[in-house]
C-alpha positions as CSV (number, residue, x, y, z in Angstrom):
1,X,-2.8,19.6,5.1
2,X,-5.2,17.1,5.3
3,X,-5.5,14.7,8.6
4,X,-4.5,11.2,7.1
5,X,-3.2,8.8,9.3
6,X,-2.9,5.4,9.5
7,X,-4.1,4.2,13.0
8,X,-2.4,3.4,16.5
9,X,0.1,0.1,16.0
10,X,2.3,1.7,18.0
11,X,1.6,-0.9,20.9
12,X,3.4,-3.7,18.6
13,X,6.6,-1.7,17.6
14,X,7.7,-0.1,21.3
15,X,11.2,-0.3,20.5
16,X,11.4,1.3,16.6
17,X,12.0,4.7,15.4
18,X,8.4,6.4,15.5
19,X,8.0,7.6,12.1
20,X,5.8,10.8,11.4
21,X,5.4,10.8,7.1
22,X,4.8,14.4,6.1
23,X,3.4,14.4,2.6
24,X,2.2,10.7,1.9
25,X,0.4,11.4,-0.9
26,X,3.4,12.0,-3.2
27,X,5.0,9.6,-5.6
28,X,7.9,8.3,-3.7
29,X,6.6,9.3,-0.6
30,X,3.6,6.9,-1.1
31,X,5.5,3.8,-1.9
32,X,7.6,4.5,0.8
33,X,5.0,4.5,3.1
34,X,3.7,0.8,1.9
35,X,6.9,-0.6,3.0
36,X,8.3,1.3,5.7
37,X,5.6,0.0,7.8
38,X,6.8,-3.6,7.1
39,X,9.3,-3.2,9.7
40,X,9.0,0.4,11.7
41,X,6.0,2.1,13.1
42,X,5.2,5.1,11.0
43,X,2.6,7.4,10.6
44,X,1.2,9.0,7.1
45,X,-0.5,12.3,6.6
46,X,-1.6,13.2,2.9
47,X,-1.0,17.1,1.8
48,X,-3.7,18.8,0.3
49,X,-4.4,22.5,0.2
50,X,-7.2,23.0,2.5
51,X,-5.0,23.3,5.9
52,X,-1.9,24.6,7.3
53,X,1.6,22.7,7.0
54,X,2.0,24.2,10.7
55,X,0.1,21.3,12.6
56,X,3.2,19.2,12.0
57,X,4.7,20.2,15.4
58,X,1.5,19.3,17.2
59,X,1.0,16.4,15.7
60,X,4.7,15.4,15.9
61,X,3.5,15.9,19.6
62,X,0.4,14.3,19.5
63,X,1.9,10.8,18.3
64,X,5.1,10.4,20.1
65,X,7.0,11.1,16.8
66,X,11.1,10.6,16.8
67,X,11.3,11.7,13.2
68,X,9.7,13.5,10.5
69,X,10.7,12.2,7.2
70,X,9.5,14.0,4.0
71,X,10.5,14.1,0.2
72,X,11.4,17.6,-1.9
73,X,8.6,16.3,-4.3
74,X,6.3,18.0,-1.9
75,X,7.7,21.3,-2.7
76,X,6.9,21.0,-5.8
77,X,3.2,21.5,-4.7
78,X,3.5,24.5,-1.5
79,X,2.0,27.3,-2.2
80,X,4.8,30.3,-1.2
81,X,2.3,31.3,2.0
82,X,2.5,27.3,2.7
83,X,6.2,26.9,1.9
84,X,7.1,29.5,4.1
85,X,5.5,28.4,6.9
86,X,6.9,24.9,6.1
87,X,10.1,26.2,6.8
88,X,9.6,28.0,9.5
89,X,7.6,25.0,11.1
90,X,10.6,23.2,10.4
91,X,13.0,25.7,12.4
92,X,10.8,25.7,15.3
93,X,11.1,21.7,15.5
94,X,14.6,21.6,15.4
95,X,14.7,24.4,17.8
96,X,12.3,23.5,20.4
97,X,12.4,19.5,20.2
98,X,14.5,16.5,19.6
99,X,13.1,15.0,16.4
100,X,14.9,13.8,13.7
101,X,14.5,15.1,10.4
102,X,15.1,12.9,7.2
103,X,14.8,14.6,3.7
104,X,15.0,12.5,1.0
105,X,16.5,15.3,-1.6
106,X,15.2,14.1,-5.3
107,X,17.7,16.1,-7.6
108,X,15.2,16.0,-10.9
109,X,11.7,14.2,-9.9
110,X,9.6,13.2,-13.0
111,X,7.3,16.0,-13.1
112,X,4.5,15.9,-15.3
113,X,2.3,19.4,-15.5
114,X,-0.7,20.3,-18.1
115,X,-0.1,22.4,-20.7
116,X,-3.4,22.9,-22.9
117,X,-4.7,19.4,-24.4
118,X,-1.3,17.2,-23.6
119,X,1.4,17.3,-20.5
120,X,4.8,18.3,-20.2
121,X,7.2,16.2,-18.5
122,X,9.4,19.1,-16.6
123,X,13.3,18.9,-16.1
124,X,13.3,20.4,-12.4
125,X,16.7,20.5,-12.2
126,X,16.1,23.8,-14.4
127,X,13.4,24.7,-12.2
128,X,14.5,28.0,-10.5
129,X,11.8,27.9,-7.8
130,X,12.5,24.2,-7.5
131,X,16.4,23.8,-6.8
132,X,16.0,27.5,-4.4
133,X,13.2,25.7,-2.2
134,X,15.4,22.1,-2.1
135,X,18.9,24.3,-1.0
136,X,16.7,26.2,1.9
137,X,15.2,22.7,3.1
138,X,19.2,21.5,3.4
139,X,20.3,24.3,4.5
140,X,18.1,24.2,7.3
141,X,19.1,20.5,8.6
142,X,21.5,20.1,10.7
143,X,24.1,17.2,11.5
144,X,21.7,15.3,13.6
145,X,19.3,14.8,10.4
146,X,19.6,12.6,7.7
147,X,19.3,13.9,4.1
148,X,19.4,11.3,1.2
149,X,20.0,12.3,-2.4
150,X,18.7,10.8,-5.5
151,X,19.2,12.0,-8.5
152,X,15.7,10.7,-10.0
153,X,13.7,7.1,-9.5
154,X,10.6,5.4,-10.8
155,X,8.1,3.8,-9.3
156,X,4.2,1.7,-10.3
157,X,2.3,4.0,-7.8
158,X,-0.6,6.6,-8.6
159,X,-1.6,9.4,-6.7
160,X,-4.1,11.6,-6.0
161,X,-1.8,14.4,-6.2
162,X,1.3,13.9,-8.7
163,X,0.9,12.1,-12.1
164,X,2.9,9.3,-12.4
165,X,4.8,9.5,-16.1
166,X,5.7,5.5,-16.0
167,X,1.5,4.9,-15.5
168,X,0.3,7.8,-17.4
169,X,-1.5,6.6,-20.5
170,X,-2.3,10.0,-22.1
171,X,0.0,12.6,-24.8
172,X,3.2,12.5,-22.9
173,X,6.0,15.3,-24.4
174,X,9.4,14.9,-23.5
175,X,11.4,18.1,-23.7
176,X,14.5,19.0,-25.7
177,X,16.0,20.5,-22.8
178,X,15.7,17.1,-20.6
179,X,18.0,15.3,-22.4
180,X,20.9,15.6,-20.0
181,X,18.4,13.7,-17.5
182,X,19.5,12.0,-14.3
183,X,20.3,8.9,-13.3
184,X,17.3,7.0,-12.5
185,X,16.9,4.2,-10.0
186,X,14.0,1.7,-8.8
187,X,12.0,3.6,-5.7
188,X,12.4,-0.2,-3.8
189,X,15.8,0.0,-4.0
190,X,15.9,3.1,-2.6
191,X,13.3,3.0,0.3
192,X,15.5,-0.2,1.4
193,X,18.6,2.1,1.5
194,X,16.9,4.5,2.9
195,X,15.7,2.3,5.7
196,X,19.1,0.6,6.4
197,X,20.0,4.2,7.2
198,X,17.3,5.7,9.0
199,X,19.3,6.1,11.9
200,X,22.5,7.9,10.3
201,X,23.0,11.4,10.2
202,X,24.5,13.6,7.9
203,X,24.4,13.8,3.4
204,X,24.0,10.1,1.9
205,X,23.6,8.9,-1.5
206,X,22.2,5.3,-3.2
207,X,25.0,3.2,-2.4
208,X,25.0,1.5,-5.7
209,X,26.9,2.6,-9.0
210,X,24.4,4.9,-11.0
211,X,23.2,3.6,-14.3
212,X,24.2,5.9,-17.8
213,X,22.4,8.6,-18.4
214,X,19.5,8.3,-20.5
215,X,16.5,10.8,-22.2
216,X,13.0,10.1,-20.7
217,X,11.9,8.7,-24.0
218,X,15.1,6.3,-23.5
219,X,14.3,5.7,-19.7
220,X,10.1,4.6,-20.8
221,X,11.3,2.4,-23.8
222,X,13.8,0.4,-20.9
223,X,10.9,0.6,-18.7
224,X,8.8,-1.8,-21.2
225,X,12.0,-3.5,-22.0
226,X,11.1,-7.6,-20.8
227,X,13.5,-8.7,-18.1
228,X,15.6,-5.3,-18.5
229,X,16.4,-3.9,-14.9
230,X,13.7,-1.5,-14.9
231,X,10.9,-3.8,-16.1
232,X,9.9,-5.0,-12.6
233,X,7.9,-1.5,-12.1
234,X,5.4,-2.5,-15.0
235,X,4.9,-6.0,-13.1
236,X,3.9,-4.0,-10.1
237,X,1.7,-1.4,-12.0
238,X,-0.1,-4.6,-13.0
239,X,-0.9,-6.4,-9.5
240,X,-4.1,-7.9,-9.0
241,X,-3.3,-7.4,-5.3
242,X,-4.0,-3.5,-5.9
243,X,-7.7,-3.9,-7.0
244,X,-8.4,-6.8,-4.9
245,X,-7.1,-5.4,-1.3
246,X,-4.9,-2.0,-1.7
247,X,-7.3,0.2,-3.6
248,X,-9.9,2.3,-1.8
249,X,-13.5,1.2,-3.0
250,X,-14.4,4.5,-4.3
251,X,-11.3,4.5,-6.6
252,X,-12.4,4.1,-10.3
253,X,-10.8,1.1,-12.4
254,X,-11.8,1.0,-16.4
255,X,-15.0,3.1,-15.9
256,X,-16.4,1.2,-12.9
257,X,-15.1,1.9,-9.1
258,X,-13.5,-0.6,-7.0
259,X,-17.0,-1.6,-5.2
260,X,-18.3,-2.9,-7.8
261,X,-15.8,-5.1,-9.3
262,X,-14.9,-6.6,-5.8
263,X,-18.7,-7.3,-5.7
264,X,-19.1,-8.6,-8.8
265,X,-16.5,-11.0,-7.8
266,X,-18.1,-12.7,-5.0
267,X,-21.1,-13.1,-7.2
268,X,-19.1,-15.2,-9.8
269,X,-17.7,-17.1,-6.4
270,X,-21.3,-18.6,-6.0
271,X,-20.6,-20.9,-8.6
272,X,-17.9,-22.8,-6.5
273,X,-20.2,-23.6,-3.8
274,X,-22.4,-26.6,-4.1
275,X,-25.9,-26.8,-4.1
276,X,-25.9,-28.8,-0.4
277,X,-23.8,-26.1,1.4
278,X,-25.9,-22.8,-0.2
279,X,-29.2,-24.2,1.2
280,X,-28.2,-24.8,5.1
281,X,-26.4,-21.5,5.3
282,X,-27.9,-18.9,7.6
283,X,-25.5,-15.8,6.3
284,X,-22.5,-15.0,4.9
285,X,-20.1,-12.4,6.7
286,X,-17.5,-10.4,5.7
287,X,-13.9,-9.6,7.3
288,X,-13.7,-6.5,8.2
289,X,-12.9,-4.4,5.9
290,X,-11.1,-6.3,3.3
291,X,-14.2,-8.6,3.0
292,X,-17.0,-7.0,2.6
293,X,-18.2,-6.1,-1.0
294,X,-17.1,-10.0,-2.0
295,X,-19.4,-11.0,0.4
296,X,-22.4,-8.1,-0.1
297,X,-21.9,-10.1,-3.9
298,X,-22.1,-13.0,-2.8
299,X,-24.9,-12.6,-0.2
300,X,-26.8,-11.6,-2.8
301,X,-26.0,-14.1,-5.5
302,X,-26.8,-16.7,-2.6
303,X,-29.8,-15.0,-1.2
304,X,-28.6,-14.9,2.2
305,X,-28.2,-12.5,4.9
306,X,-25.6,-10.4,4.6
307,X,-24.2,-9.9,8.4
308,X,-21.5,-8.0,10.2
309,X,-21.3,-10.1,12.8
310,X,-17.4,-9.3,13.2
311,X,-16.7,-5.8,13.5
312,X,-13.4,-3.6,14.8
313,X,-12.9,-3.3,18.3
314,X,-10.0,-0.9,17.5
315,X,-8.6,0.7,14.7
316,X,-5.2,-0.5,14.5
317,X,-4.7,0.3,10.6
318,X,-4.4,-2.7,8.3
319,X,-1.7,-5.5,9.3
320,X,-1.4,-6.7,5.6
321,X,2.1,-5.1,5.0
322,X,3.5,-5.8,8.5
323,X,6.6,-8.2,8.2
324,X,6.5,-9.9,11.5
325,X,3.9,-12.6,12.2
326,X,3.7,-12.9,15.7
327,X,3.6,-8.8,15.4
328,X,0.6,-9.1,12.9
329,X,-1.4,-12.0,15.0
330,X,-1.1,-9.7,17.5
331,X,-2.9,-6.7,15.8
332,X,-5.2,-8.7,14.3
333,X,-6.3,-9.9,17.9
334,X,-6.7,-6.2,19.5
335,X,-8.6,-4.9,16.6
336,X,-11.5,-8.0,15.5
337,X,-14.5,-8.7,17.7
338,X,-17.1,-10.8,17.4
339,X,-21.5,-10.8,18.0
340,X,-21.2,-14.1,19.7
341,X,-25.2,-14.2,20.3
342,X,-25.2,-13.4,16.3
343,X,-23.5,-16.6,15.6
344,X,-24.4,-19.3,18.2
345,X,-26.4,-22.1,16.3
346,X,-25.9,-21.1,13.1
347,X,-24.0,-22.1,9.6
348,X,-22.0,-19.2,8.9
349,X,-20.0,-18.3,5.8
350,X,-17.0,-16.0,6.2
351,X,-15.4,-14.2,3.0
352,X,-12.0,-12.5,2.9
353,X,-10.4,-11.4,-0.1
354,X,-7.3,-13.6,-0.1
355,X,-5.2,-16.2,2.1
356,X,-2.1,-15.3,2.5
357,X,-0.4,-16.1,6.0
358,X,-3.8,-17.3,7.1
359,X,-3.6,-14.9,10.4
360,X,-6.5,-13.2,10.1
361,X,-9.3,-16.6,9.3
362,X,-7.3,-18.5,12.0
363,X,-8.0,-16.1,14.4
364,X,-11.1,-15.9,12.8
365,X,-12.2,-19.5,12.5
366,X,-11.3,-19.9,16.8
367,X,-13.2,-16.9,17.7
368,X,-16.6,-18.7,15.6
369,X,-15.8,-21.8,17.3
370,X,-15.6,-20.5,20.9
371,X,-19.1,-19.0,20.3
372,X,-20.7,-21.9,19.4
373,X,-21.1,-21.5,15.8
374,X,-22.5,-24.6,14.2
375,X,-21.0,-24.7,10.8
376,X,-18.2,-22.7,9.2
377,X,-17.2,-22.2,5.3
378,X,-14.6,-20.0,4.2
379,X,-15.2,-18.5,0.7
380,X,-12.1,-17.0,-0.9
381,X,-12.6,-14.8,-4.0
382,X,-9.3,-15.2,-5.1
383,X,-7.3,-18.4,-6.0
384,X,-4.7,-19.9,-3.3
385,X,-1.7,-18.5,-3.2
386,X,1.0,-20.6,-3.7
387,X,4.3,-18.2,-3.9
388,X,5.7,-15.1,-2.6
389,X,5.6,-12.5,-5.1
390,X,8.9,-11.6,-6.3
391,X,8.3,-7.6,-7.1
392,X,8.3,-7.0,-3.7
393,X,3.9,-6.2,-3.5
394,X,3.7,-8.2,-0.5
395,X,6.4,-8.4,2.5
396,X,9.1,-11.2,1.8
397,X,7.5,-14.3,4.3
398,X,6.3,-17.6,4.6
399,X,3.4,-18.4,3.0
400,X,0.1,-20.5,4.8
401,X,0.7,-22.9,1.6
402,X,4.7,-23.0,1.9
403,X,3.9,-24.6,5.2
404,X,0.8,-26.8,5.0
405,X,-0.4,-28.9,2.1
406,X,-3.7,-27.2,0.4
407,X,-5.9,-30.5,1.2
408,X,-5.0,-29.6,5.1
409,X,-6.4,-26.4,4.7
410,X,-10.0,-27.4,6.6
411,X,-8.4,-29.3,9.4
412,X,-5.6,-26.6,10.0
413,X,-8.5,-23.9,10.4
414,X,-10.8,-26.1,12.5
415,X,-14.2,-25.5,9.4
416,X,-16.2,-27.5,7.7
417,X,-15.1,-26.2,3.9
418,X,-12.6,-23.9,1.9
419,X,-14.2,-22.7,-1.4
420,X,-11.9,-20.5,-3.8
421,X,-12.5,-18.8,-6.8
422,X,-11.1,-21.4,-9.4
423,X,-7.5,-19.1,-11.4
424,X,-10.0,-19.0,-14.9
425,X,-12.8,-16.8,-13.3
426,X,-10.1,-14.7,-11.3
427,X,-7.8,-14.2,-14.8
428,X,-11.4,-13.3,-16.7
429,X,-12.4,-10.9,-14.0
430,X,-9.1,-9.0,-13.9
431,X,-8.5,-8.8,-17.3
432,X,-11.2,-6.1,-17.9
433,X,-8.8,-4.2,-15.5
434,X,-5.2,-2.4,-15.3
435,X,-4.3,-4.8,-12.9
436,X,-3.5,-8.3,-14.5
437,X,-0.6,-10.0,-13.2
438,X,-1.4,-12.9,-10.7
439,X,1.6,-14.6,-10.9
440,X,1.2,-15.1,-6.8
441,X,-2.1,-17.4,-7.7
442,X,-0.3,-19.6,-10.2
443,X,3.4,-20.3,-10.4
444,X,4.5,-22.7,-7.1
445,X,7.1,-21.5,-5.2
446,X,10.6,-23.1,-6.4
């Protein structure tokens, strides 16, 4: 088990179920980490081999933790040494302290395993090992836990540890024997169920009807299907949003890692900034950490001084995903700092990767201003956005744009310019990557 936790927010959710995410690093576990933490403070730790499942407890401890939820696609990956202590970890919790466990039970998880040259997608409902380590789990809850069934889901995320059949590009084989598969539903649908019941106890199911059963082959050709029920997984498999803020910058995208596309980006933003403004700037500087390969581009496209002038006086985790506005102001405050002496006097161009809400350059934009800065220009590598996104990549609120018109963009920050990356450079520059819907950049909210 691997140490992987998002940092202390805890401070700006005192009154919600503390959530302790065992196993973050699996499929559904992963994208139901990236929205539980709209609304409820929750904590993630990866599995990998290298450690013992038994520092759950202690760090159940450790963070205040209320509840451990996990999902039964992390058995799939225990070793027998690790799965028994897993279980026996789990005994002592529910022997020796009050915390909640919530099992969300997946009945016949899309499995993918290599076999040779080509993978096998696995029918784990005929999975011996599988279905034996799944009864023992629920057999070991009691009625104050929460265990949710699923027969099966699909979801856009990719993961360090689990292949994801509906992304994977390579020689996919669909057994005979899978036929009968299960239902499946959209992983959303059912992180929003399971969150409306978070606080239950007992056995729950999807609340919904279930769909007709269907072979995999069946299930991928609805999945490509335009405007069929299951085709809003392929729009989120194709965000811009993951390449431009959720991916880490060592990932690789199309040969190339992360880095370097986001800096080749802020160099092609050079182009949007007239001649008059490059000449009296003094450095560019990024927004910690979302910022700062746009702006290493850029800063060296310009031929300026790339600066960290505004650094993390906390680590709080990243606010992007939290729901509540006031809530994300709020973190964004405790965790940014600023070099005042660095700034005073001098014409300062800041770089974030998107506006959104417009929290974080707000905040920003005052801080320059109380330390004296003498100019200030925002340079946005991405176009404005100008409507929520409707596959659910960013949380459901208002918009900076939805609120303001885009020509009182300068006065509402208190700078001297706004420069974005025009929607033909952005389109270009994704399109040489997996991630190519920017829908968010273009259509106006109705």
């Amino acid at each position: 088990m691997r140490k992987d936790i998002d940092n202390d927010v805890r401070l700006f959710f005192p009154n919600k179920t503390r959530l302790l995410l065992f196993g973050g690093n699996c499929l559904l576990a992963k994208r139901l980490y990236e929205i539980i933490k709209r609304d409820l403070f929750v904590r993630r730790i990866d599995y990998s081999e290298n450690n013992s499942v038994t520092k759950i407890k202690s760090l159940l401890e450790y963070q205040d933790g209320d509840t451990l939820i996990f999902t039964s696609e992390l058995l799939l990956f225990l070793s027998d040494e690790e799965y028994l202590n897993f279980t026996e970890t789990l005994v002592d919790i529910k022997t020796n302290t009050n915390t909640k466990l919530v099992f969300i039970s997946i009945t016949d998880p899309l499995h993918m395993e290599k076999q040779g040259d080509s993978y096998l997608l696995k029918n784990m409902r005929c999975d011996e090992t599988y279905v034996s380590r799944v009864d023992r789990i629920t057999d070991t809850l009691n009625d104050t836990d929460l265990i949710y069934e699923v027969p099966s889901y699909y979801t856009y995320v990719e993961s360090n540890l689990q292949i994801n059949p509906v992304t994977f590009e390579g020689n996919l084989i669909t057994p005979e024997k899978h036929a009968k598969a299960s239902y499946f539903f959209f992983s959303d649908d059912i992180i929003s169920d399971v969150v409306k019941k978070i606080n239950d106890v007992g056995w729950t199911t999807p609340y919904w009807d279930s769909p007709d059963k269907m072979t995999p082959s069946e299930f991928m050709l609805k999945l490509n299907t335009p405007d069929s029920e299951y085709s809003k997984v392929v729009n989120q498999t194709k965000c811009s949003l993951t390449i431009l803020y959720r991916k880490d910058s060592y990932d690789m995208s199309n040969g190339g890692t992360v880095a370097n596309f986001r800096v080749n980006l802020g160099k092609s933003l050079c182009k949007k900034i007239p001649f008059s403004i490059r000449e009296k700037l003094d450095m560019i500087i990024p927004v910690p950490e979302t910022g700062k390969y746009y702006a290493q581009g850029l800063a060296s496209e310009l031929n300026k001084n790339y600066v960290e002038a505004i650094y993390k006086k906390v680590e709080v985790g990243r606010s992007f995903d939290v729901s509540d506005v006031s809530k994300r102001n709020k973190i964004i405050k405790s965790k940014l700092g600023l070099h005042k002496n660095m700034v005073k006097g001098k014409t300062i161009g800041i770089v974030d990767e998107a506006i959104f809400t417009g929290s974080t350059l707000k905040i920003v934009s005052d801080m320059l201003r109380e330390a004296k800065a003498r100019e200030v220009y925002f340079f946005i590598p991405s176009p404005t956005c100008k409507s929520r996104c409707k596959y659910n990549m960013q949380p459901d609120r208002e918009l900076l744009l939805q609120k303001i018109n885009e020509k009182d963009l300068i006065s509402y920050f208190n700078v001297d310019g706004i420069f974005f990356q025009d929607s033909e450079a952005y389109d270009s520059s994704i399109s040489k990557t997996n991630y190519t819907c920017s829908e968010c950049f273009h259509k106006e909210q109705l």
